[in-house]
N, C-alpha and C positions, 0 to 999 in steps of 0.2 A: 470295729465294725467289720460284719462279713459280709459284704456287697458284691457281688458280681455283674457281668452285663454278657448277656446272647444276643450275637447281629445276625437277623438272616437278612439275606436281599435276593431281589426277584430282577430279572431283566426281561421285557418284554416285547413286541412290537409296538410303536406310537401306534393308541388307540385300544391295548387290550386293557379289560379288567383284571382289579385282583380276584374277582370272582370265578373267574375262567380257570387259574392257578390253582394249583396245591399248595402253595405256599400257607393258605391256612390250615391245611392237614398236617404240614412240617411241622408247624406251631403248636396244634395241640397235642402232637405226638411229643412234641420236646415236655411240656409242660406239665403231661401228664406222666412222665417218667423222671419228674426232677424234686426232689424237695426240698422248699423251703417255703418265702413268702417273696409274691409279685411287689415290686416296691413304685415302680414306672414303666411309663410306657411310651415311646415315643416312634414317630413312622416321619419320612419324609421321602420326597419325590423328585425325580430329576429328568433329564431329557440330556442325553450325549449322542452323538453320530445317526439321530433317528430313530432309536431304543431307547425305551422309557427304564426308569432304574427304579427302584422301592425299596427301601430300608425302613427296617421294626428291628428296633433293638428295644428289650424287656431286661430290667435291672430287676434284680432278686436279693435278696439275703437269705442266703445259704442256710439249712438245715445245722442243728448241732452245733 
């Protein structure tokens, strides 16, 4: 199996959106220069020192 995984993560102020962010422009800039097939997808959310945290990691198999 050729699986890989891309983590982005976003840090923001408690209270921004992801929509405020590029962090979705980062994403389909990656996705649109990669090939393979999207296999999952998973996001989670945290809170440290008053800064919100965001992690998408997208697991793929690999092209070829």
């Amino acid at each position: 199996m050729n699986e890989r995984v891309k983590v982005f993560t976003y840090s923001s102020g408690t209270g921004s959106t992801v929509i405020e962010t590029s962090l979705e422009e980062h994403i389909n800039e990656w996705l649109e220069h990669t090939d393979g097939e999207v296999v999952r997808v998973t996001q989670s959310e945290s809170e440290r020192r008053g800064t919100a945290h965001l992690t998408v990691c997208i697991w793929y198999r690999a092209a070829g």
